[in-house]
N, C-alpha and C positions, 0 to 999 in steps of 0.2 A: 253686230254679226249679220251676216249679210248670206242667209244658207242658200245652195245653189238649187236653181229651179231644175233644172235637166237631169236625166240620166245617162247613165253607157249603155252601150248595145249588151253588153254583160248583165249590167242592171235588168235593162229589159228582157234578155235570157231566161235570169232568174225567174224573171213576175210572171215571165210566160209558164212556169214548171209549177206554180204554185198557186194553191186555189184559197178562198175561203167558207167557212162554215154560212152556209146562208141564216139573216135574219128576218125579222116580219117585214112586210112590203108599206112603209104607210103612204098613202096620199097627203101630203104637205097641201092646208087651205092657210091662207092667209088675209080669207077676208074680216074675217073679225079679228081685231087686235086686243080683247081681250075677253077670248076664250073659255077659260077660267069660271068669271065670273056668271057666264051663264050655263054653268053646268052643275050636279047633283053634288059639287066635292066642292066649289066655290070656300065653303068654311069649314072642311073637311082638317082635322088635328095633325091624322095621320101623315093625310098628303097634301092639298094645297096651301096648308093651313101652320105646316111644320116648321117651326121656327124655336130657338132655345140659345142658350148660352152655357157652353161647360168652362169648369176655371180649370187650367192646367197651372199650374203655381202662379206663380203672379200676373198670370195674361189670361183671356179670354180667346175662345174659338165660339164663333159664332153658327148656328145651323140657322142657315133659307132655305125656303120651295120656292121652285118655278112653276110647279105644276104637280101634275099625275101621271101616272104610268098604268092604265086599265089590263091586268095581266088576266082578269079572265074574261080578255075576249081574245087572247092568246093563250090559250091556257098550255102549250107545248111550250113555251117560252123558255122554263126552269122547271126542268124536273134530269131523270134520268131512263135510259133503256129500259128498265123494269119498272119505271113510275113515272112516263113521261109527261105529267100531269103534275109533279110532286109538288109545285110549292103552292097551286092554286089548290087542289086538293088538301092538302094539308091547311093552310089556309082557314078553304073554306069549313073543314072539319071543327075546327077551333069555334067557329061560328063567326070572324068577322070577313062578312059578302060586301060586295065584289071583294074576292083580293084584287086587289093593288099596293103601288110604291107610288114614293115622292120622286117627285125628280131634282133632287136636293145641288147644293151647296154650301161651303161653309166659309168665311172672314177668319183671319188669324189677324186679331190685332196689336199694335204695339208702335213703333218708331214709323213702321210701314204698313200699310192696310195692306193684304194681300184677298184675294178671292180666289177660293178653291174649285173650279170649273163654273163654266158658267152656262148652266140651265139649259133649256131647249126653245127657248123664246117664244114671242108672240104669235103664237100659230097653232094648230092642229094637225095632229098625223092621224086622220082618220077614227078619231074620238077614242083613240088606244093611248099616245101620248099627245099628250095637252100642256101648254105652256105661256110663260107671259106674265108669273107675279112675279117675280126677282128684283124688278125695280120696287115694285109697293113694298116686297115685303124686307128689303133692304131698309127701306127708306122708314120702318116703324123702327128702326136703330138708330135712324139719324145719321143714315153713311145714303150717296148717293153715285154714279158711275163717278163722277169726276173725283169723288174721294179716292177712288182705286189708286194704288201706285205700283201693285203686280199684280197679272191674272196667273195662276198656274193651274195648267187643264192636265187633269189625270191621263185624257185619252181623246182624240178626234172625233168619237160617235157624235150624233146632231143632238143627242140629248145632254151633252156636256161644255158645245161650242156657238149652243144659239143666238148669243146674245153677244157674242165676239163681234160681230155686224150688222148692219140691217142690209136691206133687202136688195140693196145700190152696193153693197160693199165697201162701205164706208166705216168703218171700227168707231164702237162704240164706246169705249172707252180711253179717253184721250189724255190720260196723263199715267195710261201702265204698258210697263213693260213688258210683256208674254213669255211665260216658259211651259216647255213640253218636251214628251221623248224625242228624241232625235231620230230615232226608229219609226214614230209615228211619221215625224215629216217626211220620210222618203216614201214609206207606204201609201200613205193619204195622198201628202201633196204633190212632191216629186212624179213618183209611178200612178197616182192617178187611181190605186186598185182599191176595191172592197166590195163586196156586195151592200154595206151599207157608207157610202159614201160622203163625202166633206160636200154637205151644201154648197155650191157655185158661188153663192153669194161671201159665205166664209171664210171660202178658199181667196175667192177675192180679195178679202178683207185683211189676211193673213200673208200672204204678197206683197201687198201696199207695206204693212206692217214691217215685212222682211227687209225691203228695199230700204228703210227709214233706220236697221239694224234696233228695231224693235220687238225682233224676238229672238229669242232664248232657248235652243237647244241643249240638253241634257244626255247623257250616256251618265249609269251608273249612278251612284249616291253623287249626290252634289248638294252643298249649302247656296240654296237661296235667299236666304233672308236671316234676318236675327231669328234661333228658333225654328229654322223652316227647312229642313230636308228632304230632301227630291230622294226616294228611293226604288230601286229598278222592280217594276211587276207586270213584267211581260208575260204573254199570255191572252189575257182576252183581246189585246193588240199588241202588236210586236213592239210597240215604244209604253206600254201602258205606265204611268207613273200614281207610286203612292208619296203619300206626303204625311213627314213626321215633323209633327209640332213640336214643342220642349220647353220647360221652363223649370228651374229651383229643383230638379230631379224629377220631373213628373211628366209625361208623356203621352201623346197619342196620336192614332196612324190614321192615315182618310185612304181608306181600302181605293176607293173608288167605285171601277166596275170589276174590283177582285175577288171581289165577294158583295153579292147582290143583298142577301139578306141574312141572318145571322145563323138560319136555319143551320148553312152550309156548312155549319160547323159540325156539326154529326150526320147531315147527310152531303157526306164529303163525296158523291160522285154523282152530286147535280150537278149539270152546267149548264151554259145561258144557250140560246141558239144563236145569240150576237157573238161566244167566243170565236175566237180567229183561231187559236190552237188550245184547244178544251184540256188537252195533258196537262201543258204547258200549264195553264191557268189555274189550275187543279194543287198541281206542286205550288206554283206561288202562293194560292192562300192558305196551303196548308203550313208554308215556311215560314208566314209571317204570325201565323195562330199561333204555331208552336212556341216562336221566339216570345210572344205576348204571354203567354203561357208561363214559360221559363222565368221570363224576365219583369214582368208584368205590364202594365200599363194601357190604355182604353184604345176600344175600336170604336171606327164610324163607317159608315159606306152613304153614297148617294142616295141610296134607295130602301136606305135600311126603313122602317117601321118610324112614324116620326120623328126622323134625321135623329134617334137617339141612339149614346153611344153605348158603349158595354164593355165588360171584360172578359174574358178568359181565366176558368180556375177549375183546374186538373180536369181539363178538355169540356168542361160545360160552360154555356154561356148566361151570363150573369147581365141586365140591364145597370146602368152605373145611374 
């Protein structure tokens, strides 16, 4: 598939009428290529450090960190109008300082190694997100880029796409396929818009890719993989995709950025200041808790608390 780079003057119409929720501003350094390690979270559980294996019936889903997500030196990030502090505050009340997130990832394994976004690479945004273990911490599995045979990114933010190139725009993964909203690629890459933008270099990287019919656009539920459904969670980007695993009856959803941290489960009218349409993002994860709820089966998010996952039982949240 070969998606097309341009827009219509209608296109453009559009993008002209419509705005987005602004998020934090980082400065992108790239001179140290591993970041990471010289900082206070280097061997940190939660976040740099977060790695695990859950078994969904006879297969394994893997959780990496790339990195960390420093949210209280953001501390408006995640909360709401009457608590716009909520989840650093909360947080911190609990007692564990700084709040922060992982900048997670997760491997669906089986016939195809799939990887579930990919990190925010070797750099730093202003010592708020930090990134660059995802090769290491890949590689204490025993899997390395060139094992990949799909990458499937929930959503185009830089902290989900950094590792899709390096810095030339040259894709870093060379024997996978790429899949994504199809919504995202018109917003991102097509029209060009976001207040937080597709790195040049990834946008680069994903072009090359296009041209080669190396990637994979999405509308809607769609089976990618043995086990592996793409399901629509638009909202915090108008293509945002979640991804449901399965195996032997047993089940579990990679929120993405549809839910930041599990909190959100009872305080359902935080939102991120990265949402693109906060409503919108609000119903999705409340559509998809419910249905987990209903139906059962485990959640995970990026950014969740040591990439660990959880379930949902008569609306509270349960660590699995």
């Amino acid at each position: 598939m070969n998606p097309e780079h341009r827009m219509s003057a209608a296109d453009q119409a559009t993008a002209d009428r419509t705005t987005e929720e602004p998020g934090p501003d980082f400065h992108i350094d790239y001179s140290d290529p591993e970041p990471v390690l010289r900082s206070p979270y280097s061997d940190d559980p939660v976040t740099a450090r977060a790695t695990g294996s859950l078994t969904v019936g006879s297969r394994t889903l893997l959780s990496v960190s790339d990195g960390y997500f420093l949210v209280d030196l953001v501390p408006d990030f995640l909360g709401s109008p009457a608590a716009p502090h909520g989840f650093v505050d909360q947080v911190s009340a609990d007692g564990d300082t700084p709040a922060r997130m992982p900048v997670g990832a997760f491997v669906w394994t089986g016939n195809k190694t799939v990887l579930i976004d990919a990190g925010f690479g070797p750099r730093s945004g202003a010592g708020i997100l930090v990134g660059g273990e995802l090769r290491r911490n890949l590689a204490g599995f025993g899997l390395t880029f060139a094992d990949i045979d799909a990458v499937a990114i929930t959503h185009l933010h830089p902290d989900h796409t950094g590792w899709l190139a390096d810095t030339a725009g040259t894709p870093l993964f060379e024997n996978a396929q790429i899949f994504l909203g199809a919504k995202d690629w018109e917003y991102f890459i097509v029209e060009e818009r976001g207040t937080i933008p597709v790195d040049p270099h990834i946008r680069a990287g994903l072009l090359a890719l296009a041209d080669k019919d190396r990637v994979t656009l999405l509308d809607g539920e769609a089976v990618i993989g043995d086990g592996l459904v793409r399901l629509d969670g638009s909202g915090h980007t108008p293509g945002h995709s979640l991804y449901m695993v399965e195996d032997g009856g047993e089940r579990a959803i990679v929120f993405g950025d549809a839910m930041y941290c599990p909190q959100q489960l009872t305080e359902t009218d935080w939102v991120a200041a990265s949402d693109i349409d906060p409503v919108l993002a609000q119903r999705t994860r409340e559509r998809y808790l419910r249905e987990l709820d209903d139906n059962g089966g485990l959640a995970l998010g990026c950014h969740f608390p040591g990439l660990k996952a959880g379930r949902v039982l008569s609306g509270a949240w349960e660590t699995a």
